[in-house]
LUMVEX-340500 format. One line per field, with one value per residue (C-alpha): residue number from 1; residue in one letter; x, y, z. Coordinates in Angstrom, 3 decimals. Layout:
<rs>
num: [NUM_...]
residu: [A_...]
x: [X_...]
y: [Y_...]
z: [Z_...]
</rs>
This chain:
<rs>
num: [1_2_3_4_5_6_7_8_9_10_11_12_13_14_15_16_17_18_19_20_21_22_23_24_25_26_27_28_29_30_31_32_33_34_35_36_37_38_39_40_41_42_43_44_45_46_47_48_49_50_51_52_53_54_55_56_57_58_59_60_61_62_63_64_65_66_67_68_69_70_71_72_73_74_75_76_77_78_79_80_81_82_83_84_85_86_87_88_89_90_91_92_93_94_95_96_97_98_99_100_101_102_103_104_105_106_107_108_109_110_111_112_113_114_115_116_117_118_119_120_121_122_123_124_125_126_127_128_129_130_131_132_133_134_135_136_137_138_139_140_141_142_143_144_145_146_147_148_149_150_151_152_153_154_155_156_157_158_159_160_161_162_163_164_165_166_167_168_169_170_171_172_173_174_175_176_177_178_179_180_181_182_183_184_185_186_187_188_189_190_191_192_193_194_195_196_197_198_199_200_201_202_203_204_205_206_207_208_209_210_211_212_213_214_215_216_217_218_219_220_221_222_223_224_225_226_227_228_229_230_231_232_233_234_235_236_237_238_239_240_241_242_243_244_245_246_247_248_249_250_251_252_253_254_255_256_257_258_259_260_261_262_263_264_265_266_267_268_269_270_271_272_273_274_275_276_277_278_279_280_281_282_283_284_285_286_287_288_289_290_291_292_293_294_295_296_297_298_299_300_301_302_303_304_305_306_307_308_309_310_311_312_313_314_315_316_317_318_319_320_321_322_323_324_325_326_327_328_329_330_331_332_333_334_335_336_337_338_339_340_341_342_343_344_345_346_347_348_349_350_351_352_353_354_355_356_357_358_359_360_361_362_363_364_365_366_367_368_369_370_371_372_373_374_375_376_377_378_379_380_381_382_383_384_385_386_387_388_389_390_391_392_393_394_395_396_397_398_399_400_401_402_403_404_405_406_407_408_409_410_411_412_413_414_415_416_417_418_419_420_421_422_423_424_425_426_427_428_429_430_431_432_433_434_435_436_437_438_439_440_441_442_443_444_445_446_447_448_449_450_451_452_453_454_455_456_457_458_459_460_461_462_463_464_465_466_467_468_469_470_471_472_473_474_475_476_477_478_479_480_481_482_483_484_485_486_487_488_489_490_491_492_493_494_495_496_497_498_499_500_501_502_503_504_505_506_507_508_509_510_511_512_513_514_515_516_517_518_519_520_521_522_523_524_525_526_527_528_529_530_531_532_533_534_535_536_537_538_539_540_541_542_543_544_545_546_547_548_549_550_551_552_553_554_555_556_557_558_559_560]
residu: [X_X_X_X_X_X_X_X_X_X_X_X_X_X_X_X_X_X_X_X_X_X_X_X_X_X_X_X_X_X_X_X_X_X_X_X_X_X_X_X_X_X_X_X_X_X_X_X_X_X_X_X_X_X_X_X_X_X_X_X_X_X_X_X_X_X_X_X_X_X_X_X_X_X_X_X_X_X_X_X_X_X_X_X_X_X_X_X_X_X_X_X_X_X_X_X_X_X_X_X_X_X_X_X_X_X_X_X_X_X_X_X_X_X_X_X_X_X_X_X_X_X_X_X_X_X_X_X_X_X_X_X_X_X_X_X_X_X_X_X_X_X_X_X_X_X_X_X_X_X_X_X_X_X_X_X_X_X_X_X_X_X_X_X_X_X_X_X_X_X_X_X_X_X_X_X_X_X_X_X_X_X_X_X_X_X_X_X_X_X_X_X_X_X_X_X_X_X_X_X_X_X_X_X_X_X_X_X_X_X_X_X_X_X_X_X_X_X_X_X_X_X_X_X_X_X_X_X_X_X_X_X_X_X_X_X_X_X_X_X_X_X_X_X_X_X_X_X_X_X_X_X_X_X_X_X_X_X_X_X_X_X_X_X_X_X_X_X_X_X_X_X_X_X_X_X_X_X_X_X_X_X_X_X_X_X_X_X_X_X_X_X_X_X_X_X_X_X_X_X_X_X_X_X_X_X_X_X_X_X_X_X_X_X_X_X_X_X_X_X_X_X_X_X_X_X_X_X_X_X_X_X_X_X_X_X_X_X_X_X_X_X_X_X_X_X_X_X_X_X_X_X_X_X_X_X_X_X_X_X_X_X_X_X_X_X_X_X_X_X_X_X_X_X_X_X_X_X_X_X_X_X_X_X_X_X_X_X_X_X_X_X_X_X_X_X_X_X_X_X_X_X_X_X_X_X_X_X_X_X_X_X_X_X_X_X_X_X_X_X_X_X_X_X_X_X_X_X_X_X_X_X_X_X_X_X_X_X_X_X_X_X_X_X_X_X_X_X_X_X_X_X_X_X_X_X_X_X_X_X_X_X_X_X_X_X_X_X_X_X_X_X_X_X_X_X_X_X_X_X_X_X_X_X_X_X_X_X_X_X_X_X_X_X_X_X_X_X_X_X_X_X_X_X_X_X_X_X_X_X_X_X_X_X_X_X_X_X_X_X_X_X_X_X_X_X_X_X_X_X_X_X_X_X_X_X_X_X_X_X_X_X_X_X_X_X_X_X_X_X_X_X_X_X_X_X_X_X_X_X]
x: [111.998_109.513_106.140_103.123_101.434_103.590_105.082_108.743_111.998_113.222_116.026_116.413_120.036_121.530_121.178_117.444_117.411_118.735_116.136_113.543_114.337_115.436_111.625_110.963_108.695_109.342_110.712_108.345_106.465_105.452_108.192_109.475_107.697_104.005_104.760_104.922_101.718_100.001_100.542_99.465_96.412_95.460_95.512_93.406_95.572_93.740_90.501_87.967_83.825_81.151_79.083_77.240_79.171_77.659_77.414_76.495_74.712_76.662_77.997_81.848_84.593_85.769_88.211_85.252_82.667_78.718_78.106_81.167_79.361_80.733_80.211_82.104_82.705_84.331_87.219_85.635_83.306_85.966_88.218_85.456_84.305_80.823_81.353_82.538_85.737_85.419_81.927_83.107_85.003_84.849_86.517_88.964_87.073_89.917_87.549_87.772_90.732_92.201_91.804_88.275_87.738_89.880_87.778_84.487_85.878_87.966_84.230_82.162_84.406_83.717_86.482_87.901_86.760_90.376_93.942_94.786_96.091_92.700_93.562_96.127_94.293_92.477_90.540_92.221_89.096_89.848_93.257_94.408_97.659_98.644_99.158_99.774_98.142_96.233_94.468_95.196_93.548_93.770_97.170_98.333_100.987_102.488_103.027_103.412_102.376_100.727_98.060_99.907_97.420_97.573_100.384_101.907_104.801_105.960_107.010_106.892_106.143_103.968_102.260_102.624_101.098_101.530_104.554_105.696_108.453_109.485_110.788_111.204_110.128_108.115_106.072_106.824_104.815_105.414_108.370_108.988_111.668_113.164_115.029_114.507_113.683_112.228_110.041_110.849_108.714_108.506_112.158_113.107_115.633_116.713_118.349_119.128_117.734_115.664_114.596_114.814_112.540_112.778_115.313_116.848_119.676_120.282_122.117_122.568_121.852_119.512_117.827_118.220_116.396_115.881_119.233_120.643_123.356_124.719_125.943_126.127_125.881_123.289_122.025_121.807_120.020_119.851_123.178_124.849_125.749_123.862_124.101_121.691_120.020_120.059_118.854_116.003_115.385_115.670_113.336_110.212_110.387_109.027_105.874_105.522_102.142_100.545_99.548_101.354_104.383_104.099_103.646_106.554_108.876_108.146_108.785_112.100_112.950_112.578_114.223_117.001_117.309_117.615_120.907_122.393_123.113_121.364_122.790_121.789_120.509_119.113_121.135_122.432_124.481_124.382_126.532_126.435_123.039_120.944_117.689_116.578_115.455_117.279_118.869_120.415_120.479_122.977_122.836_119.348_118.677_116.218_114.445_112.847_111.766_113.581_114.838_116.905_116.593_118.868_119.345_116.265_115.204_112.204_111.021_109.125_108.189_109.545_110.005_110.227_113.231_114.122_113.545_115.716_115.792_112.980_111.749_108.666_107.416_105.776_104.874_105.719_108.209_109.359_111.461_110.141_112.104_111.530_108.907_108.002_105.221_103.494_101.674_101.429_103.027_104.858_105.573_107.429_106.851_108.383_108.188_104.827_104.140_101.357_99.412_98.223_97.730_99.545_100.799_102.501_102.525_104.819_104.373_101.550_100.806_97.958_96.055_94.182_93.866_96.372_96.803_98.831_99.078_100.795_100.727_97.537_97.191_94.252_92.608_91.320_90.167_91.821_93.182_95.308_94.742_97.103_96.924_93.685_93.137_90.551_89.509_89.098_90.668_92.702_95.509_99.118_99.248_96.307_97.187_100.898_99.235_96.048_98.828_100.897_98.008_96.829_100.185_100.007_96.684_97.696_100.649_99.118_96.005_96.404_94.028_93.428_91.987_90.197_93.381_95.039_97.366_98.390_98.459_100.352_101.810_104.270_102.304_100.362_96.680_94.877_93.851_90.270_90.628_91.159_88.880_89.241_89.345_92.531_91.534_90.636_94.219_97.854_98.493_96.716_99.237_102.338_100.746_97.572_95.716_92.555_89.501_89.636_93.001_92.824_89.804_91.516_94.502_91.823_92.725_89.100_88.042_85.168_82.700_82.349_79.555_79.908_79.460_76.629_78.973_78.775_81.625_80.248_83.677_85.693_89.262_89.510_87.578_89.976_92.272_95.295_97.128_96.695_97.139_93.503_91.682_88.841_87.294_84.992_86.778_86.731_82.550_83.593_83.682_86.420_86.455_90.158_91.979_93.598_90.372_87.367_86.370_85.268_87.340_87.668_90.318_89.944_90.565_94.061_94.908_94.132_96.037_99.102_98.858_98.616_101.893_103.760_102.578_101.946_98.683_95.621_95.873_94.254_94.053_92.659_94.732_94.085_96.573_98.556_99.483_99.298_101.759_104.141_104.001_105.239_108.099_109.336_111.087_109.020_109.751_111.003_114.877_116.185_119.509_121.520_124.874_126.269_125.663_129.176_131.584_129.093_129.525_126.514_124.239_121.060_118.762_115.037_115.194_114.129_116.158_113.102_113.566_115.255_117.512_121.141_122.011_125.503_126.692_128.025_131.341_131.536_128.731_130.317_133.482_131.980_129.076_130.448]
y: [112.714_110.217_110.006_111.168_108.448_105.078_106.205_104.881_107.204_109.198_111.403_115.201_115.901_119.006_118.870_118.875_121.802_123.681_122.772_123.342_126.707_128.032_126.978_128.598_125.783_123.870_120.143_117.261_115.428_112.569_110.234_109.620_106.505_107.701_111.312_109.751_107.336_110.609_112.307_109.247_109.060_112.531_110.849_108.347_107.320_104.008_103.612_104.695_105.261_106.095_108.983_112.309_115.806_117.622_120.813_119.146_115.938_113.540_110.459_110.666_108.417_109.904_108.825_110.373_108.075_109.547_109.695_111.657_114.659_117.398_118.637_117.088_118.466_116.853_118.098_120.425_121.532_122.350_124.246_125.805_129.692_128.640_128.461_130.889_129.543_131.816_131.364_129.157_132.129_132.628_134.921_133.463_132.774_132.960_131.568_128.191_125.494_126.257_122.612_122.847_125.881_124.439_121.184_122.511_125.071_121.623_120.153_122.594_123.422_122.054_118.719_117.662_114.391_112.849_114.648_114.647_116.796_116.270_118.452_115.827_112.662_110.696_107.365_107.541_107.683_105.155_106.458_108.987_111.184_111.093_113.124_113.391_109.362_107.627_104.398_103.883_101.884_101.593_103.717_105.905_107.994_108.274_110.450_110.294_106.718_105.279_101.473_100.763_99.257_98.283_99.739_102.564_105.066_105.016_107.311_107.383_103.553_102.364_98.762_97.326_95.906_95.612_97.459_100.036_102.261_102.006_104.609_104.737_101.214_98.947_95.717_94.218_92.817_92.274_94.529_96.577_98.928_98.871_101.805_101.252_97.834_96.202_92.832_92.499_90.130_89.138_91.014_93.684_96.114_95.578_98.669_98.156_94.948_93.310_89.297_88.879_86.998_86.452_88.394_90.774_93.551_93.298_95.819_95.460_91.751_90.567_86.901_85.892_83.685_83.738_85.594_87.964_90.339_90.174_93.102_92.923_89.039_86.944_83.640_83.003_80.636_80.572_82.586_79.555_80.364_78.674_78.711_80.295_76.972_75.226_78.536_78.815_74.843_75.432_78.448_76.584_73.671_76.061_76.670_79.996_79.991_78.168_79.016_75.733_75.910_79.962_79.542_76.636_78.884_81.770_80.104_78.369_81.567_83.659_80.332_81.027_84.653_84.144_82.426_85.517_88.836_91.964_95.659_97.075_100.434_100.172_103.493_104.648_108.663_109.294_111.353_110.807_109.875_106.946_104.795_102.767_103.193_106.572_107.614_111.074_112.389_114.248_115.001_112.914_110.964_108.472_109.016_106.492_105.818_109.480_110.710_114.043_114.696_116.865_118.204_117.049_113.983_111.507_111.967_109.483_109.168_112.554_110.722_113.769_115.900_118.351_118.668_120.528_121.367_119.249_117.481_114.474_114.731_111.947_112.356_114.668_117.445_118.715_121.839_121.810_123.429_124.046_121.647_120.659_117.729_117.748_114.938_115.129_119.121_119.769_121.630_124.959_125.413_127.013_127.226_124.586_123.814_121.115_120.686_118.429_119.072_122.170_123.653_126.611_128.159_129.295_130.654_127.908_126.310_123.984_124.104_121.804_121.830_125.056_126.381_129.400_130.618_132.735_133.528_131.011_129.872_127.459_127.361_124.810_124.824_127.901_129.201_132.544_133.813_135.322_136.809_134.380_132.661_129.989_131.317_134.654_137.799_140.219_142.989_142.144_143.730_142.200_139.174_139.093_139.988_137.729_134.483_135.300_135.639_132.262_130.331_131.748_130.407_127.135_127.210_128.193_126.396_123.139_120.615_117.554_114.407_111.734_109.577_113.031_113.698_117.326_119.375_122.951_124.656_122.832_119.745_118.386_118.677_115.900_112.467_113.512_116.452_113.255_113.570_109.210_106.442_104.767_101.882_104.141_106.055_105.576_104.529_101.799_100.193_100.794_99.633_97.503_97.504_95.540_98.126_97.546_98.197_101.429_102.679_101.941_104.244_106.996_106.767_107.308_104.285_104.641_101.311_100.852_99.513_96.594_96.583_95.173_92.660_88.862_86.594_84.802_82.856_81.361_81.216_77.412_77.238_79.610_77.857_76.751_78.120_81.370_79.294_78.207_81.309_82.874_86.522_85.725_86.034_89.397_89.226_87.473_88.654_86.429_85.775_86.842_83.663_86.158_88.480_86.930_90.038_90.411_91.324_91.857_91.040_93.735_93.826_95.005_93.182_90.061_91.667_91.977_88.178_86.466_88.519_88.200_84.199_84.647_83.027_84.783_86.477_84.752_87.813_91.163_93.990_95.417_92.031_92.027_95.724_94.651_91.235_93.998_96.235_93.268_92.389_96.368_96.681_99.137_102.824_102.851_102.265_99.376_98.663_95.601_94.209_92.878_89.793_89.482_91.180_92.083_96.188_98.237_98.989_100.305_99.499_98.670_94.846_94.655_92.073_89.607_89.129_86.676_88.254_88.072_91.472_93.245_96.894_98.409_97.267_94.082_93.527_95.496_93.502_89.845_90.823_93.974]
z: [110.319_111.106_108.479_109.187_106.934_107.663_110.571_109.315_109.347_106.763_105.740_104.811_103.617_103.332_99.666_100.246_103.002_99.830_97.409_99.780_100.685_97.001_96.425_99.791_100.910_104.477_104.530_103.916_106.473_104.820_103.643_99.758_99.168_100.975_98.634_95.709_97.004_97.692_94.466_91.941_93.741_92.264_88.381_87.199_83.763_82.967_84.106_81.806_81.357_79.616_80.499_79.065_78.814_81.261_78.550_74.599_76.327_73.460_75.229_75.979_76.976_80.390_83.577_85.398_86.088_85.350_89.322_90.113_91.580_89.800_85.866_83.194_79.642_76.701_75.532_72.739_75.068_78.160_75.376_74.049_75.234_75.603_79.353_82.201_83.416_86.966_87.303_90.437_91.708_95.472_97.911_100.912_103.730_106.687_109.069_107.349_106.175_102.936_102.022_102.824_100.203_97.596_97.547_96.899_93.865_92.424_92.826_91.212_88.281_85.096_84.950_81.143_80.194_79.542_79.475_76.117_73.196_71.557_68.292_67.481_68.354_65.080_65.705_69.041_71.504_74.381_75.531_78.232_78.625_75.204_72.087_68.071_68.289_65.129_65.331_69.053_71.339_75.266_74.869_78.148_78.609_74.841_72.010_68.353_67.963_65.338_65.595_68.968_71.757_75.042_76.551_78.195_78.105_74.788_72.082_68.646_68.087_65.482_65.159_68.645_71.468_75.353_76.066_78.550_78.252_74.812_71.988_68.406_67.934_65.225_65.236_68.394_71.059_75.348_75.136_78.445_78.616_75.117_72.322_68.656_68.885_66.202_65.566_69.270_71.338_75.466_75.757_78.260_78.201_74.934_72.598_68.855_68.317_65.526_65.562_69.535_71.384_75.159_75.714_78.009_78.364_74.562_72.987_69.228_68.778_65.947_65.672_69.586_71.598_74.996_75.966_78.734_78.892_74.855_72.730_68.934_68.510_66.202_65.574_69.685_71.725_75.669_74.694_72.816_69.200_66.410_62.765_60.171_59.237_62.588_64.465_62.065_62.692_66.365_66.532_65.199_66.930_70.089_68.771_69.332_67.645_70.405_73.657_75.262_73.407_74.621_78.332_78.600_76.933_78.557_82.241_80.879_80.301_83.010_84.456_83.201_83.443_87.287_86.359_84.956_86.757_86.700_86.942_90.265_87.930_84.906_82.906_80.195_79.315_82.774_85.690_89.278_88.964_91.154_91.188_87.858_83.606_83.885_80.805_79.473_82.898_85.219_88.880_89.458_92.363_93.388_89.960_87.809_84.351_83.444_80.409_80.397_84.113_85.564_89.286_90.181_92.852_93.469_89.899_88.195_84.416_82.976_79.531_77.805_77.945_79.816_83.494_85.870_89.617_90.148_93.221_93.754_90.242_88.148_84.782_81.848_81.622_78.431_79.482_82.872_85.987_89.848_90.215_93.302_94.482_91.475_88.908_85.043_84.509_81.625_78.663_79.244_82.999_86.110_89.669_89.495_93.242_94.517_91.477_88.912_84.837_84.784_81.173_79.380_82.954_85.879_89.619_90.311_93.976_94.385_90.944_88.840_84.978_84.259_80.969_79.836_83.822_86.273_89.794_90.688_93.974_94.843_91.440_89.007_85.403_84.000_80.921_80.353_83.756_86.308_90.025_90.718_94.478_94.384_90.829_91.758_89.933_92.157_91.198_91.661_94.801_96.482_95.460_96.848_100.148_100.229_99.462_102.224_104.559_103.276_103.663_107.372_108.030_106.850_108.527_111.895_111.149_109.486_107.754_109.599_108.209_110.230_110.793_112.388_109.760_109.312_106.803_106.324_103.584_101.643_101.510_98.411_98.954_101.159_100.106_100.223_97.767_94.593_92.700_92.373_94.746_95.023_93.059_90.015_90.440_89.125_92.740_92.511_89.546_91.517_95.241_95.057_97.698_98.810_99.804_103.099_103.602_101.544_104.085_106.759_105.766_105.045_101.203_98.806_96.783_94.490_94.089_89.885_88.526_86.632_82.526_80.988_78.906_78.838_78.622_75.123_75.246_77.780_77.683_77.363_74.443_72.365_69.808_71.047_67.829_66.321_63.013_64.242_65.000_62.787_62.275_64.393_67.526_67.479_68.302_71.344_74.840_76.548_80.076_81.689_83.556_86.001_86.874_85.257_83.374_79.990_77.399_73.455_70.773_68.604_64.625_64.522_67.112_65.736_62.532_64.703_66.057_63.225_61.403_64.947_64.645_68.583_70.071_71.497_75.346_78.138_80.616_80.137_79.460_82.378_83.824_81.225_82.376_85.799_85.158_83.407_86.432_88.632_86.273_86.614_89.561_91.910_91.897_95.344_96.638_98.830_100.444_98.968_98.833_95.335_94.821_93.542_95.574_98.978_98.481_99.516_96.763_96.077_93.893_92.752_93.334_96.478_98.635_98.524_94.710_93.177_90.761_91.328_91.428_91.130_92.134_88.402_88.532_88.771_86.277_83.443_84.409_84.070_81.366_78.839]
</rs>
């Protein structure tokens, strides 16, 4: 097949044909990478403002900005009954595209002011896409969690900052990718570990510095043995507690990383399974960041188990199955198809903000409803009837968007039906692109006004050492080295520093998230040959990067 977006060739294997006809949908016409493009363009995760709910009038945190022209309610309002849910309710119009009808009811239906599990958020306010969170600031995409900032993907860590993808871990700081770590700092793909620093592909190691590839050992350095005493000795004399002894470490480091290979898939309890950070999984393909995937291909962050017979999915599941182009759906579902913050519900195609659903086509905003079309109610019967005629209309009668792209049935909505611009959306972390480029692919982008803050401290003023820095830092709005943009160190945070003995950031967290980003590989599959033995492989490291990489036997030969 040849993409309709990037115009590049892509493969539908017979295994696919199957999937896509048990879900009775036709074959893709866009390819994996510009699907997967498509659908995080549909979420903004991160990028939050301040605004007025458009039913109580108090000010709210929201991902909608206060221009956005459509109604938004906080999240006691929008689970409230003081509102009519189908009060947007319209009948098909067959004269006119689908698409066309679905936009305006997604537009003038009441949107939630941030997807989270509100009744078990406290002190929590400035974080998306989580749940059962206390004390939490800037947190995305995590439950149970407990004074953990900054990061993203986690579950059930407590007193930590800038991470992403981490579980059941304590008190450490830069970790990405990491199981029951603890007082874990700047490491990456570490499990078991306590005392590390620096290090990556650790698996049971305490009080290491700066290693790769160990299991079980202690007392390590650049993966040379030390004793007790001089390991201790050795470990201050780095001066972790300033920002110069912090950056020279940190690039001797990664230094020497390069030096060492790296597993071509990143895995762990798995069976004839492919792509990267895929763990407990069986039968799963081209998936990434997955946890208790099985049968299922081109998924993306399902952290939370189980998921099965699942195709181009990113974000959630938790006993989720026949899912099918769809972004952040979870939680007891079935047969979910196009949609986007979907719940408790089964038989869905091309919905927004589900709850307790079944048999919804083209609807947006509802809870405990069944046999709707574009919000309104029909019988069982008429509603069988009025789908099929739909699907044919969009089959015979496709949307097209300025650039001439087509779409039918089987396709997840159009670009123009986000309700953000690119730059607000999840797309935007795993593909940045500059505005122009972005228009010129027909993608939204939304301008955002700048805040009213003033940098009151720039970054070459702070202390050097955090042995240095007062209270009073936290008054400060610092000026980011990557971005320029203001940014706080909050009270906790400074809390954290000072017990970790690590300096103050430089960049925002906005960077810091975006510098972690870059050191994941991307969610998208290249051909390589070991670096060892010259076999085939495939793998996230694209052949650009530096990494020596090796297919998975010769690197459990040479490193386990």
């Amino acid at each position: 097949m040849t993409c309709q977006n990037c115009k590049q060739n892509f493969a539908i294997l017979p295994e696919d044909t199957a999937f896509y006809e048990k879900m009775q949908v036709p074959p893709p016409t866009f390819c994996p990478v510009c699907r997967f493009q498509r659908r995080t363009m549909f979420r903004n995760e991160r990028v939050l403002y301040r605004r007025q709910c458009d039913l109580c009038k108090k000010e709210i945190i929201s991902i909608h900005a206060a221009d956005k022209p459509y109604p938004v309610y906080c999240n006691p309002c929008w689970w409230s009954d003081s509102w009519d849910q189908t009060a947007t309710a319209r009948p098909y119009d067959p004269s006119r595209s689908f698409f066309e009808q679905y936009r305006e009811l997604v537009r003038s239906q009441p949107q939630v002011a941030l997807v989270v599990d509100l009744s078990t958020l406290e002190n929590s306010d400035y974080s998306n896409h989580v749940g059962h969170v206390k004390n939490c600031y800037l947190l995305f995409d995590a439950n149970y969690c407990g004074n953990t900032h900054y990061s993203t993907s986690l579950n059930a860590c407590k007193d930590s900052m800038d991470m992403h993808l981490v579980w059941e871990s304590e008190l450490c700081y830069a970790v990405i990718n990491g199981t029951r770590v603890y007082r874990t700092f700047y490491s990456e793909d570490c499990t078991d570990c306590h005392e590390v620093y620096f290090s990556k592909n650790l698996t049971g190691c305490s009080n290491c510095f700066g290693c790769i590839n160990l299991k079980n050992k202690s007392y390590h350095i650049f993966n040379e043995p030390y004793s007790k005493e001089d390991y201790d000795k050795k470990i201050s004399e780095f001066a972790l507690h300033s920002w110069e002894g912090l950056s020279e470490i940190r690039e001797r480091v990664r230094t020497f990383w390069l030096t060492h290979p790296h597993k071509a898939m990143r895995e762990r309890m798995t069976e004839n399974v492919s792509g990267d950070y895929i763990y407990e999984s069986k039968n799963a393909h081209e998936c990434f960041q997955v946890r208790g995937v099985e049968d299922s291909k081109f998924c993306t962050r399902l952290n939370v188990k189980t998921t099965k017979d699942s195709y181009d999915y990113f974000e959630w599941g938790f006993n989720a199955q026949r899912v099918y182009e769809c972004i952040t759906v979870g939680e007891e579902v079935d047969s979910i198809k196009f949609s986007f913050f979907v719940l408790h519900s089964f038989d869905i195609e091309y919905a927004m903000m589900i709850f307790f659903g079944q048999n919804l086509f083209g609807c947006a905003g509802l809870r405990n409803k069944k046999f709707c079309i574009l919000n309104k109610q029909y019988s069982q019967k008429a509603f069988v009837e009025l789908r099929d005629r739909i699907i044919a209309d969009m089959t015979q009668r496709p949307y097209k968007d300025q650039l001439g792209r087509m779409w039918k049935y089987g396709e997840f909505p159009p670009y123009d039906l986000s309700l953000f611009g690119y730059n607000e959306s999840t797309a935007m972390q795993y593909d940045p692109l500059a505005k122009e480029v972005a228009l010129a692919r027909g993608y939204p982008w939304y301008d955002t006004n700048p805040g009213a803050y003033k940098i009151t401290l720039e970054t070459e003023k702070i202390p050097d050492s955090i042995m240095d820095v007062t209270d009073s830092i936290t008054k400060e709005m610092i000026g980011c080295v990557t971005c320029g943009k203001p940014y706080r160190i909050i009270k906790h945070e400074l809390e954290l520093l000072r017990k970790f003995g690590l300096p103050i950031p430089r960049a925002c967290p906005d960077c810091r998230a975006g510098a972690r980003m870059a050191r994941l590989a991307p969610s998208f599959f290249h051909d390589r040959t070991c670096a060892k033995c010259g076999r085939a492989i495939q793998t996230s490291y694209a052949p650009e990067r530096p990494e020596l990489v090796y297919c998975q036997t010769c690197y459990e030969g040479e490193v386990i």
